[in-house]
Backbone bond lengths (Angstrom), bond angles and torsions (degrees), N, CA, C in turn:
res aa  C-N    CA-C-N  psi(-1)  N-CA   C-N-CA  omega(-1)  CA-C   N-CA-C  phi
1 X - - - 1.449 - - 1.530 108.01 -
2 X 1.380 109.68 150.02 1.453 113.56 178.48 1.030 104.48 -61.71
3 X 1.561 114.77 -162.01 1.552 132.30 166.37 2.000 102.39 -94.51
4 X 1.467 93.82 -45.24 1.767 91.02 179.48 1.750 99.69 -74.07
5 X 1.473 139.45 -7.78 1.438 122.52 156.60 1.470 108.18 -78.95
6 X 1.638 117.96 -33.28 1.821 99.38 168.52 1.659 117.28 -56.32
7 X 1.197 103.99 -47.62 1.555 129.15 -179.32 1.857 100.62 -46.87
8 X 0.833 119.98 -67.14 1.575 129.47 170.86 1.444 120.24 -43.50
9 X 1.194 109.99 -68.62 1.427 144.97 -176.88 1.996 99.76 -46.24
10 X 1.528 93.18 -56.08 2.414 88.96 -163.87 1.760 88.22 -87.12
11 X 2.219 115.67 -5.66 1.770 66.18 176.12 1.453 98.04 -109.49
12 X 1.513 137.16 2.21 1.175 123.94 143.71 1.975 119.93 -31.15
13 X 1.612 101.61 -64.06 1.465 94.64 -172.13 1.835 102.11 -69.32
14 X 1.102 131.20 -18.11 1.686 111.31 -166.65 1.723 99.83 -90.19
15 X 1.217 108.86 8.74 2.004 110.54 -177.42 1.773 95.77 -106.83
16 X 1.127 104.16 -41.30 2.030 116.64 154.88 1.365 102.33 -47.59
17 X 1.272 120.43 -82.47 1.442 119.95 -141.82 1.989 106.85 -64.93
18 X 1.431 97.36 -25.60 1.468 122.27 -160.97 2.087 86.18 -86.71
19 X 1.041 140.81 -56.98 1.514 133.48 177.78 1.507 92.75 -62.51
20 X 0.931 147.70 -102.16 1.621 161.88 -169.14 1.531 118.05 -32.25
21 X 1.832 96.87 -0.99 1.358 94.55 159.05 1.585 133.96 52.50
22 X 1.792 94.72 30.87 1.266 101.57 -165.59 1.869 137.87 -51.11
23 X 1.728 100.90 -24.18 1.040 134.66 -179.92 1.476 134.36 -135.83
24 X 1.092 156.70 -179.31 1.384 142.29 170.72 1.221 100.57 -97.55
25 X 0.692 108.35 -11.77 2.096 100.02 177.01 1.512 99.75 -79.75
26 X 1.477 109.54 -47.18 2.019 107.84 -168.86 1.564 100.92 -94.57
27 X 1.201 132.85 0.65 1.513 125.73 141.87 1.451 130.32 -73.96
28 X 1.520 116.26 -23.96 1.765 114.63 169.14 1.956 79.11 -112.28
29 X 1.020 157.82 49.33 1.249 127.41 157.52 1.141 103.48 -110.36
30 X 1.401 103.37 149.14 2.168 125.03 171.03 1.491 116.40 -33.74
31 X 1.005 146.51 94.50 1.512 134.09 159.90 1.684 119.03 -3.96
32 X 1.242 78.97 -63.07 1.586 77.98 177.99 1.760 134.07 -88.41
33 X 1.133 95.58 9.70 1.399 121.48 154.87 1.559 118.32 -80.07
34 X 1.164 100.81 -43.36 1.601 113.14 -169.45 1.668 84.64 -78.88
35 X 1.154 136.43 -58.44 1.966 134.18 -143.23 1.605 71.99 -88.50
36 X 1.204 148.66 -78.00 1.492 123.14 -154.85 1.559 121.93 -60.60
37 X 1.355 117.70 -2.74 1.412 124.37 -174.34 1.307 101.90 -83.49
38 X 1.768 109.62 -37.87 1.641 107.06 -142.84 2.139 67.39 -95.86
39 X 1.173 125.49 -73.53 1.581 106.95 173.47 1.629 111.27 6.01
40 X 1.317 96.36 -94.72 1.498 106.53 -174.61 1.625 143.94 -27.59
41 X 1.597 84.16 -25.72 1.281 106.92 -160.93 1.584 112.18 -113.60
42 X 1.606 102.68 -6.19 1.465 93.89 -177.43 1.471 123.60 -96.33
43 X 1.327 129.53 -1.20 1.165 110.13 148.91 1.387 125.78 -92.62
44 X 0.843 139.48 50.23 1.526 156.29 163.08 1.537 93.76 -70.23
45 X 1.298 131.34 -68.73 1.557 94.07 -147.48 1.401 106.50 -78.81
46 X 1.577 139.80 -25.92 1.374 118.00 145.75 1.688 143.62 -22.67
47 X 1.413 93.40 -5.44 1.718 97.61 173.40 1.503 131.73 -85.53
48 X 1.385 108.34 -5.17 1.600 119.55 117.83 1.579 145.45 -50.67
49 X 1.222 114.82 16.77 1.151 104.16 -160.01 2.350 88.23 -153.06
50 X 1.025 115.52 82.33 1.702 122.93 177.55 1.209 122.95 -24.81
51 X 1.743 118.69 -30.10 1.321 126.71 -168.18 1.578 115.21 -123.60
52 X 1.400 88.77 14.79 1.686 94.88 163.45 1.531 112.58 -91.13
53 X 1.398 101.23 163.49 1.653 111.98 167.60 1.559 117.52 -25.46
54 X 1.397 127.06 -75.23 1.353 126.75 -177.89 1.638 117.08 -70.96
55 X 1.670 109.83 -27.11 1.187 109.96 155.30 1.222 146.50 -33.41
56 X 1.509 110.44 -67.26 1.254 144.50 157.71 2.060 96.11 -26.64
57 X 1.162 102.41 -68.22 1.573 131.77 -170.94 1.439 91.09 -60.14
58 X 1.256 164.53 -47.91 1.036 173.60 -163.96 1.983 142.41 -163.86
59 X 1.821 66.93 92.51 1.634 100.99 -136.30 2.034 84.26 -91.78
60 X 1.343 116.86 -20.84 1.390 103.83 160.43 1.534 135.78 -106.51
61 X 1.463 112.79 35.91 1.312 142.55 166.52 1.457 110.94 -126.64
62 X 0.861 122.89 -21.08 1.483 138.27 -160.56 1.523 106.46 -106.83
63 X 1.200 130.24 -45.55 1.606 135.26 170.27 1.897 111.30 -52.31
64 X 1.413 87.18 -75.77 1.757 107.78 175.00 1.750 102.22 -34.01
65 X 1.284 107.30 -79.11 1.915 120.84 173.73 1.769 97.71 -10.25
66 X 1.320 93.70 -72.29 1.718 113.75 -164.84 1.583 115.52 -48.57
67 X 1.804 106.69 -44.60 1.065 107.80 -162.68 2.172 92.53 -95.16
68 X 0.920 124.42 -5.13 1.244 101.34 -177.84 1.797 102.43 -112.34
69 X 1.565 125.79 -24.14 1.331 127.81 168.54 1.434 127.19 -92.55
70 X 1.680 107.10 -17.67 1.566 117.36 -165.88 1.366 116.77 59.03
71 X 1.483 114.79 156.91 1.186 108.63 -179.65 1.758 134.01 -71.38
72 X 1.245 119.43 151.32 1.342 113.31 -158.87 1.527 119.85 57.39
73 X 1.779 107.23 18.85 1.372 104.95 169.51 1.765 108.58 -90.71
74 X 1.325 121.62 -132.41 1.542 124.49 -167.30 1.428 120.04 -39.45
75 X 1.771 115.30 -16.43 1.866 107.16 167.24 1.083 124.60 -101.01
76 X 1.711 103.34 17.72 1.382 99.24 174.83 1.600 115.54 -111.68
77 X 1.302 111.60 10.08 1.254 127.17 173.31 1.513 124.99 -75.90
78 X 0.957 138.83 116.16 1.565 133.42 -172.94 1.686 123.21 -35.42
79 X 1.508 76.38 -54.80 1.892 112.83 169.51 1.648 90.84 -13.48
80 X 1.412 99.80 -82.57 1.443 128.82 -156.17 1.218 125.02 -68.56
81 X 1.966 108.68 -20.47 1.473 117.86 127.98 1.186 148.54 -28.81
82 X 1.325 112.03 -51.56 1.108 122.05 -160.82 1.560 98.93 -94.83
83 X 1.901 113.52 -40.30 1.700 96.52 174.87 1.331 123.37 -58.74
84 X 1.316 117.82 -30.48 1.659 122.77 177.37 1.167 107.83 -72.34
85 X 0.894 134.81 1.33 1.617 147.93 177.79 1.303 99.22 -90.65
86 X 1.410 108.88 -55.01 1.543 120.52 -160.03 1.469 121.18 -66.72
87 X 1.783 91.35 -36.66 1.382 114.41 170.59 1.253 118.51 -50.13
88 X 1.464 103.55 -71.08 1.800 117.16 -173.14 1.417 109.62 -44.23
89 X 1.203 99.96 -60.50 1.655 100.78 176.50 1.305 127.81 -53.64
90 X 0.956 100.20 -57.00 1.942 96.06 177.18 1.642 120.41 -101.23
């Protein structure tokens, strides 16, 4: 997937997750808290991968990732979603 299908793709799901009230945080949270989070955050799991968009951009986090998880290895896991999620936020 591109970067404009990540780009597409987390703010499709954060305008979902944000109506459907998935949580109590994204039922009282800011819109624009919620659309700059899921922004921010969606090329992340490409940071496995050297010659992607954020790759390219961070090419000495991004090499190491690749060569010890492979691509679509540990950022493509939800798991690992949700802690970087967990992180930022709190």
């Amino acid at each position: 997937m591109t970067a404009g299908g990540h780009f597409i793709f987390a703010l499709a799901n954060a305008i979902f997750a944000k109506k459907l009230a998935l949580s109590p945080a994204l039922a009282q949270g800011n819109w624009g808290h919620i659309i700059i989070g899921g922004i921010l955050t969606c090329l992340l799991p490409d940071i496995d991968h050297p010659k992607s968009f954020l790759g390219q951009r961070l090419k000495r986090l991004s090499i190491p990732i690749a060569k010890v998880f492979g691509h679509r290895g540990i950022a493509r896991r939800l798991n690992f979603d949700y802690k970087v999620c967990y992180e930022l936020y709190n």
